[in-house]
C-alpha positions in Angstrom: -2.7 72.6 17.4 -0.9 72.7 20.9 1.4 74.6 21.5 4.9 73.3 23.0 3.7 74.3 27.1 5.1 74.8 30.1 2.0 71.9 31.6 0.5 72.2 33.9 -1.7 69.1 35.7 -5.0 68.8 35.9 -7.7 65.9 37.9 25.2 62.9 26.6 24.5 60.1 27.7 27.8 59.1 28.1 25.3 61.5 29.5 23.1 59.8 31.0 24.8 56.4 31.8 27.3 58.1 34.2 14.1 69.5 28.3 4.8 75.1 23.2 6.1 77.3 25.7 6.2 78.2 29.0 2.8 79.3 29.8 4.5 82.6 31.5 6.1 83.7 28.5 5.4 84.4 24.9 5.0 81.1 24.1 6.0 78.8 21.0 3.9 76.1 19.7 2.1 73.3 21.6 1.1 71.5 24.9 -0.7 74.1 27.4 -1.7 72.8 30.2 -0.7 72.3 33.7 -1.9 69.4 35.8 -5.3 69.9 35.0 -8.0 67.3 37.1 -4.9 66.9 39.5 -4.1 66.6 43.3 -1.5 68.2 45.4 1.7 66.1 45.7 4.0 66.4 48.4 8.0 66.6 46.4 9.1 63.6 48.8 6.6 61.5 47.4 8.4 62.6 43.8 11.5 63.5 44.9 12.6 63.7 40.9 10.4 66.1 39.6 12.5 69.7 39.3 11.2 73.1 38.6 12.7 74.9 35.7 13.5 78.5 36.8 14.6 82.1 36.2 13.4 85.2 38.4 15.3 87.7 35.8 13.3 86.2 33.5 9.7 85.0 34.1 10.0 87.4 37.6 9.5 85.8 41.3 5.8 85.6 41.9 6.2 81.6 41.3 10.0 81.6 41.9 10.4 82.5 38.3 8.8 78.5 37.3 8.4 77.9 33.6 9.0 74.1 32.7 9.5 70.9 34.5 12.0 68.0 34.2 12.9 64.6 36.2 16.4 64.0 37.7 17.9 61.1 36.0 21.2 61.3 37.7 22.6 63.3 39.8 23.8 65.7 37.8 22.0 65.4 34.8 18.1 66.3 34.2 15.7 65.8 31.2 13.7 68.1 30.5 11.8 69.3 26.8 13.7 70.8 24.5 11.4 73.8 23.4 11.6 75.0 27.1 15.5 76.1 26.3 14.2 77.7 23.0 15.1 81.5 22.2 11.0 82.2 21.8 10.8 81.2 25.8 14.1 81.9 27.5 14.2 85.3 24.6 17.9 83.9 24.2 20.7 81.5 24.5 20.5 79.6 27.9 24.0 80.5 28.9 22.6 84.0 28.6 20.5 83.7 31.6 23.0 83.5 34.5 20.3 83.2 37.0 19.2 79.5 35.3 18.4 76.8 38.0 16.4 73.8 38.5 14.6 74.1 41.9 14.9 70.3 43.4 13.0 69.0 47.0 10.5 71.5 47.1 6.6 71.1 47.0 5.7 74.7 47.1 7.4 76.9 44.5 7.1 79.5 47.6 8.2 77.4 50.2 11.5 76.6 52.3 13.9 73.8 52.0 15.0 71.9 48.9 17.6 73.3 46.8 18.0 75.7 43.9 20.9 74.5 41.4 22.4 76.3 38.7 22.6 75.0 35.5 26.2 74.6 33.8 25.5 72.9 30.7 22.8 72.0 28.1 22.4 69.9 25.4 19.5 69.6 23.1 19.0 66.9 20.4 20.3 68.5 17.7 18.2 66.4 15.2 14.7 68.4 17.8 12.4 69.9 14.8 10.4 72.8 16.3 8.0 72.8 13.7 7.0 69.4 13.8 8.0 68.8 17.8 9.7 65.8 17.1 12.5 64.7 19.3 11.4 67.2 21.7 14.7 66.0 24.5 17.3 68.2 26.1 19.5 67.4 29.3 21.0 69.8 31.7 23.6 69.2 33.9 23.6 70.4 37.1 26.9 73.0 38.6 26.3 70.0 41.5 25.0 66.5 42.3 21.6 66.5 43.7 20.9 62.9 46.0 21.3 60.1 44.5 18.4 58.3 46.3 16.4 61.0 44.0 16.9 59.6 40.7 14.1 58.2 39.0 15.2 55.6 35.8 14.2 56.1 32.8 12.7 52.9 30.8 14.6 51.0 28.0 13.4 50.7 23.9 10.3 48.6 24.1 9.7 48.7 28.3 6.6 47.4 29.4 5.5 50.3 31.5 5.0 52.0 27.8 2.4 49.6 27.0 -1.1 51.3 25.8 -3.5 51.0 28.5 -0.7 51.2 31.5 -1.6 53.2 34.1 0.9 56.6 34.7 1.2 59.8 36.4 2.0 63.0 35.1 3.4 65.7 37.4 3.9 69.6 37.0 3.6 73.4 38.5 1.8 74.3 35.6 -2.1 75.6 34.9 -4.5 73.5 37.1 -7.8 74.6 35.0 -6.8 75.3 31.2 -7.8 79.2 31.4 -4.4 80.3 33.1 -5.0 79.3 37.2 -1.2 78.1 38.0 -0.4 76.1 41.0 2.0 77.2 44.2 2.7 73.5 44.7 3.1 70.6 43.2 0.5 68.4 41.5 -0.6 64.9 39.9 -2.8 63.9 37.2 -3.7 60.0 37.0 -3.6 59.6 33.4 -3.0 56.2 30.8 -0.9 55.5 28.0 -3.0 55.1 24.9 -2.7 53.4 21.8 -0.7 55.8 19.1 -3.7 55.9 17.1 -5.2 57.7 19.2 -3.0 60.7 19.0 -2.3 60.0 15.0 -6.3 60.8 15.0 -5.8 63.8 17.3 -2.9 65.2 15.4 -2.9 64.0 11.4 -0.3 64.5 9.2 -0.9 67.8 6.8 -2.0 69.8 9.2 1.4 71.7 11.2 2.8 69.2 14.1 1.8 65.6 13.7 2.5 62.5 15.8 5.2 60.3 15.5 5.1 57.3 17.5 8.5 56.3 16.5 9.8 59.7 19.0 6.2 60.6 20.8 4.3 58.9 23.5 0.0 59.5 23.5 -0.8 59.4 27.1 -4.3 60.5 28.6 -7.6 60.1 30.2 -9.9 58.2 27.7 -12.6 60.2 29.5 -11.0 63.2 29.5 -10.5 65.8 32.4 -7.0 64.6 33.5 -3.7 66.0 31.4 -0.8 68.0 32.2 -1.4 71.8 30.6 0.5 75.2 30.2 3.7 75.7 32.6 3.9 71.7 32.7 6.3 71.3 30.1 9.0 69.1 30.1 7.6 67.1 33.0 7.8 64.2 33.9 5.3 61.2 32.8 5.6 57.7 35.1 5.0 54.7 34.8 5.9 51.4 36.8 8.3 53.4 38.9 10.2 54.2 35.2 10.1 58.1 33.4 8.4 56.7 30.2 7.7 60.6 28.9 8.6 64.4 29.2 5.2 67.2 28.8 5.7 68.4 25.2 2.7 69.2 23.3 -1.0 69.0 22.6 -4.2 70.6 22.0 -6.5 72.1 24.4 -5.9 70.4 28.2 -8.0 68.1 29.5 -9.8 66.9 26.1 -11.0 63.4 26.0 -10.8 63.7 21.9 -6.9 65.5 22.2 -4.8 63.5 24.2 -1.2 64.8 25.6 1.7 64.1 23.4 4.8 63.5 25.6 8.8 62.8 24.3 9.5 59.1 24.1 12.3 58.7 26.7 13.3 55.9 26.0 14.1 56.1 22.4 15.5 59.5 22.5 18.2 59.1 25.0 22.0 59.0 23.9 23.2 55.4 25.4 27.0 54.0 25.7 27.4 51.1 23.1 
């Protein structure tokens, strides 16, 4: 089974109308890859994908990276919820003062961008950590990152969730499945795939199973493209839209184990 990862690539809401573990730590249960079968993206091309971070805690070799998340607004960012889980942040996340989100950079080493701190989190409180289900939390942000940064997120039912619709999945995480983590940002060209094919990936019995009613199979029929360890929590797109969040798998890069990724869009707390 895959653990809940940090990804990497290879190949409320009154918050939002107005998140397997990090491959760097011990890690929980699930997805560990990063963008495997990737290329390097530059952040203005993506100018929504964030870096989850904390030098106290994962130390500053990558600038303390250990999950991903897209900028929904400009305060608020999704990201998985296992990444804010006391097996990978070894606490509460108000116990980590140095929290941020690192937003506008390409290289986790590089200049420019900025480097927010977080002031508040909120994670689904109905997430299951055994099964992975409703694997969401938001952050919100001390301040507003650009608005011309936000990426939307799709509605219940959006097209651009439709099996077979092209998508990309983006992350710092392990670019190779045998612990190789990328400086800079990367892509994966992947698909959505029919929920079958995760249900046969990931039966019932046997620990976490899919749920297509709160998970989203995405993948390379062919295998060789997937997010993988230190990719968690970001982003999936889709049409332009944040169909899914990097949350857990089996393996990176397995034609026979696709990614499992948050459904966005049936997750999110909405105003009536």
């Amino acid at each position: 089974m895959r653990r809940p990862i940090a990804r990497a690539l290879t190949g409320s809401l009154g918050l939002i109308a107005a998140a397997a573990a990090p491959l760097t730590a011990a890690a929980p249960a699930s997805a560990d890859s990063v963008v495997v079968g990737g290329q390097p993206t530059r952040i203005s091309e993506a100018p929504w994908v964030v870096a989850l971070s904390s030098r106290d805690r994962f130390g500053g070799t990558r600038a303390g990276q250990f999950c991903g998340g897209a900028l929904v607004a400009p305060t608020k960012v999704l990201t998985a919820a296992h990444c804010l889980g006391r097996d990978v942040l070894g606490g509460e996340p108000w116990q980590l003062p140095d929290l941020r989100v690192i937003a506008g950079r390409t290289s986790l080493r590089g200049q420019g961008g900025q480097e927010v701190r977080i002031a508040d989190t909120w994670v689904d409180p109905r997430y299951d950590p055994a099964t992975n289900s409703r694997d969401l939390a938001v952050l919100t942000l001390e301040k507003p990152l650009p608005a011309s940064s936000v990426i939307p997120v799709a509605a219940p039912g959006d097209a651009a969730t439709t099996p077979g619709t092209p998508a990309k999945v983006y992350g710092w995480g392990d670019t190779s499945g045998r612990g190789t983590y990328a400086m800079s940002l990367r892509s994966a060209p992947v698909q959505v795939l029919p929920d079958a094919a995760c249900e046969r990936a990931y039966p019932s019995g046997l620990g976490a199973a899919y749920r297509g009613d709160t998970m989203l199979c995405a993948g390379d029929p062919d295998g060789g493209k997937d997010a993988c360890q230190g990719d968690s929590g970001g982003p999936l797109v889709a049409q332009g839209k944040l169909i899914g969040l990097v949350s857990w798998g089996s393996g990176c890069g397995q034609a026979e184990n696709p990614g499992v990724y948050t459904r966005v869009s049936e997750l999110l707390p909405r105003r009536s």
